[in-house]
PQR file of N, CA, C, O and H, with PARSE charges and radii, in Angstrom:
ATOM      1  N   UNK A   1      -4.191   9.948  10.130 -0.4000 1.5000
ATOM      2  CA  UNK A   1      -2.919   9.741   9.494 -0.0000 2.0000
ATOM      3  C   UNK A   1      -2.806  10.735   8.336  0.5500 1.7000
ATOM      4  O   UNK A   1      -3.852  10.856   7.699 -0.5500 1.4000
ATOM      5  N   UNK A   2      -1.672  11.542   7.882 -0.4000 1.5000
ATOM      6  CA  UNK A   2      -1.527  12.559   7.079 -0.0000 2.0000
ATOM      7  C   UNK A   2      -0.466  11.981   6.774  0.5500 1.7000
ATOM      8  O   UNK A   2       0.650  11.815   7.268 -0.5500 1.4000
ATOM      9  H   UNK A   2      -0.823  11.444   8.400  0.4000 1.0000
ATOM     10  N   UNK A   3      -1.377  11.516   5.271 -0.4000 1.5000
ATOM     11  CA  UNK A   3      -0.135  10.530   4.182 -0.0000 2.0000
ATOM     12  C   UNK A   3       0.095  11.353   2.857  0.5500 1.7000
ATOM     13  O   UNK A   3      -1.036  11.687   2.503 -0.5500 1.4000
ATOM     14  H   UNK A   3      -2.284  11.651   4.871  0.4000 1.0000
ATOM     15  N   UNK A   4       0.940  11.801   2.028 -0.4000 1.5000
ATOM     16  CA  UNK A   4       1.193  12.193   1.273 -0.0000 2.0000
ATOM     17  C   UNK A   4       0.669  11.764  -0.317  0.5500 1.7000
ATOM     18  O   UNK A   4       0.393  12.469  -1.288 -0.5500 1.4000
ATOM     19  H   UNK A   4       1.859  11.530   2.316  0.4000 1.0000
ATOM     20  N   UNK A   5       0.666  10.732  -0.176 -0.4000 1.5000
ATOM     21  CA  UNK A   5       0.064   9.540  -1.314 -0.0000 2.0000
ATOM     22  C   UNK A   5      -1.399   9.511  -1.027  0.5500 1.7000
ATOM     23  O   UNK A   5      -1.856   9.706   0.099 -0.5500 1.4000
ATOM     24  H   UNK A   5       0.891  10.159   0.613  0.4000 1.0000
ATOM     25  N   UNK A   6      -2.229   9.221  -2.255 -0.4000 1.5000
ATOM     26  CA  UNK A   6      -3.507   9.138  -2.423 -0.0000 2.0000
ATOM     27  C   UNK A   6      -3.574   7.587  -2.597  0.5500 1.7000
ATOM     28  O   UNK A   6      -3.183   6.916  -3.552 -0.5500 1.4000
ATOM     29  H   UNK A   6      -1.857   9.063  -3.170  0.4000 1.0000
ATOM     30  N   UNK A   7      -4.277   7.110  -1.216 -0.4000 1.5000
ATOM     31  CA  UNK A   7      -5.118   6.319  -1.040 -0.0000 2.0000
ATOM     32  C   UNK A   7      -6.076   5.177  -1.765  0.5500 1.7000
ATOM     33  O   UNK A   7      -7.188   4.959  -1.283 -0.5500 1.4000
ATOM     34  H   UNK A   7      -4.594   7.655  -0.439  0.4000 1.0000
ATOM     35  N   UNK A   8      -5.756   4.667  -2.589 -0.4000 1.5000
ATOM     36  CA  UNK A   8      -7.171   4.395  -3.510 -0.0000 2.0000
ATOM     37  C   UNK A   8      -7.713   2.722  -3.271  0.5500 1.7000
ATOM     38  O   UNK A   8      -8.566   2.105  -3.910 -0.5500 1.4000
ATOM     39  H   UNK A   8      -4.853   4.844  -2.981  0.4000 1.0000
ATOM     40  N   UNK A   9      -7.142   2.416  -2.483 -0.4000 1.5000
ATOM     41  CA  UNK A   9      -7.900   1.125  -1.916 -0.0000 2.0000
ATOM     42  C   UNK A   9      -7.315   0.143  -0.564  0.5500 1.7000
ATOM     43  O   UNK A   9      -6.125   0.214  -0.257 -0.5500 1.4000
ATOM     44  H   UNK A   9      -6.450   2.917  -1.964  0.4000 1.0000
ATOM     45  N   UNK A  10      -8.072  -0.576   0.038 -0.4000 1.5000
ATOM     46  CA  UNK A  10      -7.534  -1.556   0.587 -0.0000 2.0000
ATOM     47  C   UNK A  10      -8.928  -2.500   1.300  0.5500 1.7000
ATOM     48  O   UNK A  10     -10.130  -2.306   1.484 -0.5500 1.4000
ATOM     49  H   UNK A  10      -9.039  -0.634  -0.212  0.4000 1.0000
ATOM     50  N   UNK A  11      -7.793  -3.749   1.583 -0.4000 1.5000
ATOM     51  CA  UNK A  11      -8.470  -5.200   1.606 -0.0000 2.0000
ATOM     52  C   UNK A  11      -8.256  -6.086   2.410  0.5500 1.7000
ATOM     53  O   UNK A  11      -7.095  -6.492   2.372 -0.5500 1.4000
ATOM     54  H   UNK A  11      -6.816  -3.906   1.434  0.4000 1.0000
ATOM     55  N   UNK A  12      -9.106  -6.719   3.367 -0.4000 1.5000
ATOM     56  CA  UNK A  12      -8.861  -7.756   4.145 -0.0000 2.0000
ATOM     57  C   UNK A  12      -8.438  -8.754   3.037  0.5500 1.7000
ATOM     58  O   UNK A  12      -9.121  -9.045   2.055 -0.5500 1.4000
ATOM     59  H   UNK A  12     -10.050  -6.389   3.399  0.4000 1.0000
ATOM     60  N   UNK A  13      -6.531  -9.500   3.512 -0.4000 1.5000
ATOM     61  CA  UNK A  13      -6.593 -10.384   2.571 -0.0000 2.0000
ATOM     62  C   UNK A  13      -6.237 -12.001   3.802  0.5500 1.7000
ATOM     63  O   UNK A  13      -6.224 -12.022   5.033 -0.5500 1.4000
ATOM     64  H   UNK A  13      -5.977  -9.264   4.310  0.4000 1.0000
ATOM     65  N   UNK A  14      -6.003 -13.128   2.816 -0.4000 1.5000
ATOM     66  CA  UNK A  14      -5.243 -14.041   3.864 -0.0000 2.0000
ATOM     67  C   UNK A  14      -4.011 -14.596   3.443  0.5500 1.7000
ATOM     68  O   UNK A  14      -3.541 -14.229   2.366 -0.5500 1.4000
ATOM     69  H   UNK A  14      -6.013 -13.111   1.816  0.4000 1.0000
ATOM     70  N   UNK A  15      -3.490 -15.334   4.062 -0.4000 1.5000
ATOM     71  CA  UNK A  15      -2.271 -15.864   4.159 -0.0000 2.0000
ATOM     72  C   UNK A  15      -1.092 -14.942   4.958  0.5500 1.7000
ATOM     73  O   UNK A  15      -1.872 -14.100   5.403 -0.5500 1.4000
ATOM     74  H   UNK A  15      -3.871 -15.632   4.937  0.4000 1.0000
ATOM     75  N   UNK A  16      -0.593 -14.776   5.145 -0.4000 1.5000
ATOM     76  CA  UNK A  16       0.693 -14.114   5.904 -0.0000 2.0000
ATOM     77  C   UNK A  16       0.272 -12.661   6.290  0.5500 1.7000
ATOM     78  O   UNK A  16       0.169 -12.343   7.474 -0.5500 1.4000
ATOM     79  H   UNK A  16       0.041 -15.460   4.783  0.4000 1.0000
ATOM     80  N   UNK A  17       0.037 -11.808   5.300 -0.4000 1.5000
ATOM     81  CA  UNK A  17      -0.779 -10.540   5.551 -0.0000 2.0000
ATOM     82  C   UNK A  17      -2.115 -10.282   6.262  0.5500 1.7000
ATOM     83  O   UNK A  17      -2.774 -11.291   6.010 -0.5500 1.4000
ATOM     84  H   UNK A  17       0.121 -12.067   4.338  0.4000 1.0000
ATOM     85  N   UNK A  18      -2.968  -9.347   7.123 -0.4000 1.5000
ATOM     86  CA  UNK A  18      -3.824  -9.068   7.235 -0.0000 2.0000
ATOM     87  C   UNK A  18      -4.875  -7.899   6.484  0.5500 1.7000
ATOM     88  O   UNK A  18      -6.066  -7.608   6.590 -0.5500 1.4000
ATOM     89  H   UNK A  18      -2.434  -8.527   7.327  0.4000 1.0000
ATOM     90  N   UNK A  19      -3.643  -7.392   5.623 -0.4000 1.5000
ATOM     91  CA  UNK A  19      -4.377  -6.389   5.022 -0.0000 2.0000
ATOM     92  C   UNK A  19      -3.854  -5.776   3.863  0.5500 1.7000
ATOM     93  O   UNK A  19      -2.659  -5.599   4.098 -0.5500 1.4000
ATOM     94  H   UNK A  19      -2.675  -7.629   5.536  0.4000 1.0000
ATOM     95  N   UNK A  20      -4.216  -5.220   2.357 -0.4000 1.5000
ATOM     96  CA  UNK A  20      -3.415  -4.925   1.665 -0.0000 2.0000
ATOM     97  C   UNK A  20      -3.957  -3.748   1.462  0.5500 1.7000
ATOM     98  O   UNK A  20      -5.182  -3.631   1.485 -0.5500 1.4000
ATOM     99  H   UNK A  20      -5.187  -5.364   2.165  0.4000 1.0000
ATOM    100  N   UNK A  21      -3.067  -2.601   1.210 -0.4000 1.5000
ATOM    101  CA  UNK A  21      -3.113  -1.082   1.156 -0.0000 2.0000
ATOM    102  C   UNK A  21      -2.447  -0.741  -0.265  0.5500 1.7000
ATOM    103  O   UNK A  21      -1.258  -0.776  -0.582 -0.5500 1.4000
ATOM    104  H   UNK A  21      -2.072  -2.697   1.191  0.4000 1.0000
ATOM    105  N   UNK A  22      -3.324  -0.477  -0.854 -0.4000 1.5000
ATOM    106  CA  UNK A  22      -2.886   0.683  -2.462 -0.0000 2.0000
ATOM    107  C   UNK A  22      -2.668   2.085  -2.181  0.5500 1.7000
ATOM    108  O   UNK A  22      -3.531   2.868  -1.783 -0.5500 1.4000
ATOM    109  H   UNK A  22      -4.290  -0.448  -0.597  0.4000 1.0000
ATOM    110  N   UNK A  23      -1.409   2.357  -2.425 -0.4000 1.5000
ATOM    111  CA  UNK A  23      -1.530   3.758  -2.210 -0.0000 2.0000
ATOM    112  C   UNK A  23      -0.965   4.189  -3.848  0.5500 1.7000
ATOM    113  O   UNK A  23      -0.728   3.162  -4.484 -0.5500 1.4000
ATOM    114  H   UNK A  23      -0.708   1.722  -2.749  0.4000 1.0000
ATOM    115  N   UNK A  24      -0.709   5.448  -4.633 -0.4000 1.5000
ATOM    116  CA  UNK A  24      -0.169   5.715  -5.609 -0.0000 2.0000
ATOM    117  C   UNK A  24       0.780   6.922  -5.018  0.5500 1.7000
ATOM    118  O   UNK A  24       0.376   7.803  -4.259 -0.5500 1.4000
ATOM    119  H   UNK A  24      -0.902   6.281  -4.116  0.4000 1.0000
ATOM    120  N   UNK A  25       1.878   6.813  -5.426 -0.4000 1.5000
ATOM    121  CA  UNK A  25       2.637   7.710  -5.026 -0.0000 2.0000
ATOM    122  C   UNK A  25       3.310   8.357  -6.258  0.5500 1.7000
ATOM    123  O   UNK A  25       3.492   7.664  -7.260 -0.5500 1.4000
ATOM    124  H   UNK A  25       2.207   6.097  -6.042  0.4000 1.0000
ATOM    125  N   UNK A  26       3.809  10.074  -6.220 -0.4000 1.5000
ATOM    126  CA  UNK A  26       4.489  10.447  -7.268 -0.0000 2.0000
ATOM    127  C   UNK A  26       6.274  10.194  -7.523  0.5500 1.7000
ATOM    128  O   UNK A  26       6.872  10.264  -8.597 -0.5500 1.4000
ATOM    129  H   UNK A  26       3.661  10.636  -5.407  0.4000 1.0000
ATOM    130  N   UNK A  27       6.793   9.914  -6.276 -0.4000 1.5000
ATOM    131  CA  UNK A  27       7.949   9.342  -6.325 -0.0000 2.0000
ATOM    132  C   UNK A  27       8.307   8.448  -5.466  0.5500 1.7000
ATOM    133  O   UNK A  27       7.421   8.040  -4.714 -0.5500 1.4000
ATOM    134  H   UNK A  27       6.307   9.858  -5.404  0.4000 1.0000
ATOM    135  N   UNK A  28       9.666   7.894  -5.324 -0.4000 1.5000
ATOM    136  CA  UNK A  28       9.465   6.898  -4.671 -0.0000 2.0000
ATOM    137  C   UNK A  28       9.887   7.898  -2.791  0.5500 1.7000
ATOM    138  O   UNK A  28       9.412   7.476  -1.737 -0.5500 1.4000
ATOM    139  H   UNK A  28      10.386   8.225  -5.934  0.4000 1.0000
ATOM    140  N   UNK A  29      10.824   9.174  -2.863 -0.4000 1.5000
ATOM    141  CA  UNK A  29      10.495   9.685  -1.538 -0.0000 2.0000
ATOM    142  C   UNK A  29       9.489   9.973  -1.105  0.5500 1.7000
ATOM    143  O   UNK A  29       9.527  10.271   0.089 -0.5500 1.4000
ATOM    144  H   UNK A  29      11.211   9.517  -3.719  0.4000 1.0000
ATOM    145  N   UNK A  30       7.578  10.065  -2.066 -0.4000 1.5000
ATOM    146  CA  UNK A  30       6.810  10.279  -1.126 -0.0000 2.0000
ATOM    147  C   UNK A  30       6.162   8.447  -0.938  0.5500 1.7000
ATOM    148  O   UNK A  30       5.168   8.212  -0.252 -0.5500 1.4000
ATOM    149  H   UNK A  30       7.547   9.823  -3.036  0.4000 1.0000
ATOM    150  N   UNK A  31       6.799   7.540  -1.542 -0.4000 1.5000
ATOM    151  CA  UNK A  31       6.593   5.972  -0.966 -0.0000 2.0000
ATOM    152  C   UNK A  31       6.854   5.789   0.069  0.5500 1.7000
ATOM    153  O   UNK A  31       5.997   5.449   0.885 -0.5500 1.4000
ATOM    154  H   UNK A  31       7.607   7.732  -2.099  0.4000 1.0000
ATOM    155  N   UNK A  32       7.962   5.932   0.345 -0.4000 1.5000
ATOM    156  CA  UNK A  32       8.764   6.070   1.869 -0.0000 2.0000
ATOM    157  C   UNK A  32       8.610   6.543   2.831  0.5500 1.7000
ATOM    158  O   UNK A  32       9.234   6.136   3.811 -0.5500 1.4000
ATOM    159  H   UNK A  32       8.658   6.208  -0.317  0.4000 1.0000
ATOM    160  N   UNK A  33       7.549   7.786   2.940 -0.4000 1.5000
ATOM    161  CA  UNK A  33       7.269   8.755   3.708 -0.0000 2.0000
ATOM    162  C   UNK A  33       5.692   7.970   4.018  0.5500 1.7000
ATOM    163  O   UNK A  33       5.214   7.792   5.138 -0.5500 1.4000
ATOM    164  H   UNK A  33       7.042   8.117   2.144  0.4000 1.0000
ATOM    165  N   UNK A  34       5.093   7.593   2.763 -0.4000 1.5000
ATOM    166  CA  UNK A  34       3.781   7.091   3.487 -0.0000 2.0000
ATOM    167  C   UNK A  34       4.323   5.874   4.094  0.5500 1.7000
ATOM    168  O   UNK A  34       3.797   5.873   5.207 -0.5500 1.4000
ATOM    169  H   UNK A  34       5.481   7.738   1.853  0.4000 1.0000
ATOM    170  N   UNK A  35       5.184   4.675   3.997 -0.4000 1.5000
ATOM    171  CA  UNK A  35       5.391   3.491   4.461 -0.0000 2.0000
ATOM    172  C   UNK A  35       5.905   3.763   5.831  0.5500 1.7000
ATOM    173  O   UNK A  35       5.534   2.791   6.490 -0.5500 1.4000
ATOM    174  H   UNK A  35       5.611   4.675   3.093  0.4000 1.0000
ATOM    175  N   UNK A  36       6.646   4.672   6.701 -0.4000 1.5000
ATOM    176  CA  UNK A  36       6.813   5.370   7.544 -0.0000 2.0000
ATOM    177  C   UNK A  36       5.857   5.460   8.270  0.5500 1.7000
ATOM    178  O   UNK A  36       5.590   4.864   9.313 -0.5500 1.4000
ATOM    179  H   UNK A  36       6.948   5.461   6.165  0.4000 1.0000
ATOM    180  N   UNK A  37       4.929   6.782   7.299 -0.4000 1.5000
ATOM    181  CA  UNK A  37       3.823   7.312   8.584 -0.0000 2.0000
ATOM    182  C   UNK A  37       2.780   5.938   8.785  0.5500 1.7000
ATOM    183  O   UNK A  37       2.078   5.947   9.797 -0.5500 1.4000
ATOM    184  H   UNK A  37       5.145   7.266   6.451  0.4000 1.0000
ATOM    185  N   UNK A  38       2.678   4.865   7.926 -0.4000 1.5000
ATOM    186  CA  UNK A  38       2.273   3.611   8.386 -0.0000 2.0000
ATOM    187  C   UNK A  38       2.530   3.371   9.150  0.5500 1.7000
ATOM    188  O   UNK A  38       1.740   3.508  10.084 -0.5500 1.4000
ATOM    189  H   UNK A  38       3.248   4.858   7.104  0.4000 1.0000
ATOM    190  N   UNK A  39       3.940   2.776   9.405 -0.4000 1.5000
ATOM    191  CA  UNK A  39       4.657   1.794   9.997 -0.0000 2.0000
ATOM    192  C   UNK A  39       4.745   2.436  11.780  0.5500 1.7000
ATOM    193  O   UNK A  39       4.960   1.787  12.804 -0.5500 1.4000
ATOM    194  H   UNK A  39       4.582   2.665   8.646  0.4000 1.0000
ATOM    195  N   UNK A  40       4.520   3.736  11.636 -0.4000 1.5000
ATOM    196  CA  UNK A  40       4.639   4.603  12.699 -0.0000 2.0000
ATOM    197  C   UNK A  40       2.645   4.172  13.814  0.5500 1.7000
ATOM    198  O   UNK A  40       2.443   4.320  15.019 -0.5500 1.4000
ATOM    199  H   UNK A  40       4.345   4.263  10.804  0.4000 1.0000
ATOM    200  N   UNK A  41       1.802   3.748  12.899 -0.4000 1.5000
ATOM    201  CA  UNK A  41       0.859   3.409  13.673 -0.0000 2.0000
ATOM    202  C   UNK A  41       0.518   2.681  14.756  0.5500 1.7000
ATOM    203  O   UNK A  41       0.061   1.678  14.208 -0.5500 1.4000
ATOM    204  H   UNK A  41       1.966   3.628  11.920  0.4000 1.0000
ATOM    205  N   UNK A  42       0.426   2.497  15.913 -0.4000 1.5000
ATOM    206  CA  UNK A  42       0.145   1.821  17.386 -0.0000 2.0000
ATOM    207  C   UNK A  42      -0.375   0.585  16.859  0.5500 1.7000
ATOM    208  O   UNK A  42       0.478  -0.223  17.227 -0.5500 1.4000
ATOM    209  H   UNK A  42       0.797   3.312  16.358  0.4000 1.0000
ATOM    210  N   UNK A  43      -1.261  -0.062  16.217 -0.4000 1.5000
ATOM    211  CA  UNK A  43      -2.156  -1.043  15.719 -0.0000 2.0000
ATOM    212  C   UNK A  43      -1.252  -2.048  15.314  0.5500 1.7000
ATOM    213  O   UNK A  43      -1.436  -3.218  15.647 -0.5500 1.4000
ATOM    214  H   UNK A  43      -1.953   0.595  15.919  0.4000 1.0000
ATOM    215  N   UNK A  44      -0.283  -1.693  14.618 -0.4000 1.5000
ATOM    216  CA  UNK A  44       0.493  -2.775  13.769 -0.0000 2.0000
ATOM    217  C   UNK A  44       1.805  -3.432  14.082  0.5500 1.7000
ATOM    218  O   UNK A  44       2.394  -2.995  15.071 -0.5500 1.4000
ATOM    219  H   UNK A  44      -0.134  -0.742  14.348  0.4000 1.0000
ATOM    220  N   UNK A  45       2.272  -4.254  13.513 -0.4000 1.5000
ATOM    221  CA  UNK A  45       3.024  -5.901  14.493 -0.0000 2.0000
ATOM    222  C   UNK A  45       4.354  -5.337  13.341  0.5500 1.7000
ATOM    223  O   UNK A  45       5.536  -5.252  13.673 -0.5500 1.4000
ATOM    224  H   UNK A  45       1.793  -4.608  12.710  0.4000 1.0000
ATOM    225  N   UNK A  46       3.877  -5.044  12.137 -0.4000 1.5000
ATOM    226  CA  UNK A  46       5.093  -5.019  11.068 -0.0000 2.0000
ATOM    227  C   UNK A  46       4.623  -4.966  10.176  0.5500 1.7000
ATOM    228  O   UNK A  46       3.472  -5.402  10.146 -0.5500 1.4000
ATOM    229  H   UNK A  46       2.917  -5.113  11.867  0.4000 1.0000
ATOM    230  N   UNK A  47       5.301  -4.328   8.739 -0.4000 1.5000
ATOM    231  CA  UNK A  47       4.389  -4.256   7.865 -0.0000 2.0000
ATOM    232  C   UNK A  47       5.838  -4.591   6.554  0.5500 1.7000
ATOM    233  O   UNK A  47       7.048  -4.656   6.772 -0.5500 1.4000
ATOM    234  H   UNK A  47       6.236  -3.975   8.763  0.4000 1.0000
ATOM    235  N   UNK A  48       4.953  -4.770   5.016 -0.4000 1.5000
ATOM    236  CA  UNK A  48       5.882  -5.437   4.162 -0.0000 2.0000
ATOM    237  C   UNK A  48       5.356  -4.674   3.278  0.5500 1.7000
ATOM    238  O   UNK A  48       4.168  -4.396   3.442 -0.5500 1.4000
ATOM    239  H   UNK A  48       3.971  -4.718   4.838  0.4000 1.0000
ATOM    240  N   UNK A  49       6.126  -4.071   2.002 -0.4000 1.5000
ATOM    241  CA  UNK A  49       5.767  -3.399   1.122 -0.0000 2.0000
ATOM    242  C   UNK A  49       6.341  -3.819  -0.581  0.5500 1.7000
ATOM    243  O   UNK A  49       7.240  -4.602  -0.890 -0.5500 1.4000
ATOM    244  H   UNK A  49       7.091  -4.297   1.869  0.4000 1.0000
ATOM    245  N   UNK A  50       5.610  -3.126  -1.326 -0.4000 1.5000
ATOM    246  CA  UNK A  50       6.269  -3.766  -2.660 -0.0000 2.0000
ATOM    247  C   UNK A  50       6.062  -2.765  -3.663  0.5500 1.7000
ATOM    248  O   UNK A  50       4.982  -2.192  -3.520 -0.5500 1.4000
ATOM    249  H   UNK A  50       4.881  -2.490  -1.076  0.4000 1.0000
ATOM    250  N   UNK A  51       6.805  -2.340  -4.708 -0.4000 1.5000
ATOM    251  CA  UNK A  51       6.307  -1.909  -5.918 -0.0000 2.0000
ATOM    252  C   UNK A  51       5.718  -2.328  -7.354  0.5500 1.7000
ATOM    253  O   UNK A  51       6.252  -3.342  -7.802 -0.5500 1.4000
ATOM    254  H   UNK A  51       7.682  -2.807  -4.824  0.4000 1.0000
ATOM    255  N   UNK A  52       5.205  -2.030  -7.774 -0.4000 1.5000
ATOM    256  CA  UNK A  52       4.627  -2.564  -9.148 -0.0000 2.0000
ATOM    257  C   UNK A  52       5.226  -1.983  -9.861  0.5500 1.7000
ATOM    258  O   UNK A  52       4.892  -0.798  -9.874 -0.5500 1.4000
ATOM    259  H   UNK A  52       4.772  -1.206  -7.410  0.4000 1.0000
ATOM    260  N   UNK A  53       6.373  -2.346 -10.822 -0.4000 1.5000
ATOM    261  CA  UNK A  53       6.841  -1.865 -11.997 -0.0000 2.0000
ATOM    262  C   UNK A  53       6.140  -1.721 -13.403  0.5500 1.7000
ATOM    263  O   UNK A  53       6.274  -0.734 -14.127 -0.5500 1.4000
ATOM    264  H   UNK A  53       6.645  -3.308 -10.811  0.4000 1.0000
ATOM    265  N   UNK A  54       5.279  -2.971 -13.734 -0.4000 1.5000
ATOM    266  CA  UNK A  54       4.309  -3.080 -14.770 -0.0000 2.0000
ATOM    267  C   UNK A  54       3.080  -3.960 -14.956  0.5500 1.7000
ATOM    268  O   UNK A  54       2.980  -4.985 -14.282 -0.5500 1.4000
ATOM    269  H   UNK A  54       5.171  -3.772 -13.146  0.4000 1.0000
ATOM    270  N   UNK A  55       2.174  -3.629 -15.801 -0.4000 1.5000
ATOM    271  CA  UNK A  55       0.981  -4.346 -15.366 -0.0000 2.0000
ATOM    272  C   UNK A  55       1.732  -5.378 -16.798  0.5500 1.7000
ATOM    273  O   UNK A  55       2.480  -5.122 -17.741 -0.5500 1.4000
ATOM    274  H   UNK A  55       2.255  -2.796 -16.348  0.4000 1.0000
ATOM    275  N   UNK A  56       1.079  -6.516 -16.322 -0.4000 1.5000
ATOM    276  CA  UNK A  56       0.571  -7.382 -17.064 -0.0000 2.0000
ATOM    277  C   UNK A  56      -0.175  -8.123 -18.269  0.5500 1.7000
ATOM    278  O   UNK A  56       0.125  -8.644 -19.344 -0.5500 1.4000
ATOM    279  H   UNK A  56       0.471  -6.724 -15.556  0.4000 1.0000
ATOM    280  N   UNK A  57      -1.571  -7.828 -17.319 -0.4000 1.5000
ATOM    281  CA  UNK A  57      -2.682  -7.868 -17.970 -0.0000 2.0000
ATOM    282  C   UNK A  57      -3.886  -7.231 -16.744  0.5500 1.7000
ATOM    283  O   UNK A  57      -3.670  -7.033 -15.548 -0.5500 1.4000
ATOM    284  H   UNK A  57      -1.815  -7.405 -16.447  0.4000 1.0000
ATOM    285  N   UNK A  58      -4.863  -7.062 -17.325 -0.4000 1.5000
ATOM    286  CA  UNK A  58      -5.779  -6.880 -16.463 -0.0000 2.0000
ATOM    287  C   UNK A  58      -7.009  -7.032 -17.332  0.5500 1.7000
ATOM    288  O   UNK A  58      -7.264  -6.560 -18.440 -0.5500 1.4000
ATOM    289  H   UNK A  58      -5.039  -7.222 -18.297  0.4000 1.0000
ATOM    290  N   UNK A  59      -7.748  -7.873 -16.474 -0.4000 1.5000
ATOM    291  CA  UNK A  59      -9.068  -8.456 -17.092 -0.0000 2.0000
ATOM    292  C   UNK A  59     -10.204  -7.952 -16.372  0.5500 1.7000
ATOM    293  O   UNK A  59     -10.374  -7.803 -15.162 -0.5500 1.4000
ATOM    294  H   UNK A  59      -7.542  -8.257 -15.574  0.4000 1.0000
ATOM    295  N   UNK A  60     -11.194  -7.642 -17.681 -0.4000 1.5000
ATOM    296  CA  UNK A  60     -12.453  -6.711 -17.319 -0.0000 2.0000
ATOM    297  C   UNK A  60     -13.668  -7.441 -16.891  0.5500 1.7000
ATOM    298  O   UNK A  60     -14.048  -8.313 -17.672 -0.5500 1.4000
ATOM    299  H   UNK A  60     -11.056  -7.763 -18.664  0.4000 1.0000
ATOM    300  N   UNK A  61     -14.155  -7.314 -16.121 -0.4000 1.5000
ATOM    301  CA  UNK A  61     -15.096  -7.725 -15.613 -0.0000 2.0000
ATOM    302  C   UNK A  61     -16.292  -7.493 -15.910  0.5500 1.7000
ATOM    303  O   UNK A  61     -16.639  -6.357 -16.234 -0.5500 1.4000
ATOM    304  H   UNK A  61     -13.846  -6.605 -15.486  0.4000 1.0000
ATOM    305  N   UNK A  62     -17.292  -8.689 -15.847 -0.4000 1.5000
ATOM    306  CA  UNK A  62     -18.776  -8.054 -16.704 -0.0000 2.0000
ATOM    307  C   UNK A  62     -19.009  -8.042 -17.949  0.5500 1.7000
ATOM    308  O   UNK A  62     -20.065  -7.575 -18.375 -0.5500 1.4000
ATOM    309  H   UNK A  62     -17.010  -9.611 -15.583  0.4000 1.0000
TER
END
């Protein structure tokens, strides 16, 4: 797959999803372009996407 966006994680999760994919993108046309060349994969039933506008909090571990 030749995704435009850098990659930086993903996770078997449960409930409704099977899997969650981090990608970081520099705008939102190269978001679209990776959710595409996703959505374009043989493997998959449908896929759901979201943006993060702002963090929260984030707690350190250790």
């Amino acid at each position: 797959m030749n995704v435009c966006c850098e990659r930086v994680g993903a996770w078997n999760v449960s409930g409704d999803a099977d899997a969650l994919v981090r990608v970081l993108a520099g705008s939102i046309a190269e978001s679209e372009d990776t959710i595409e060349q996703i959505r374009r994969t043989d493997r998959l039933y449908r896929t759901r996407s979201a943006i993060v506008l702002s963090r929260l909090f984030e707690r350190a571990l250790g």
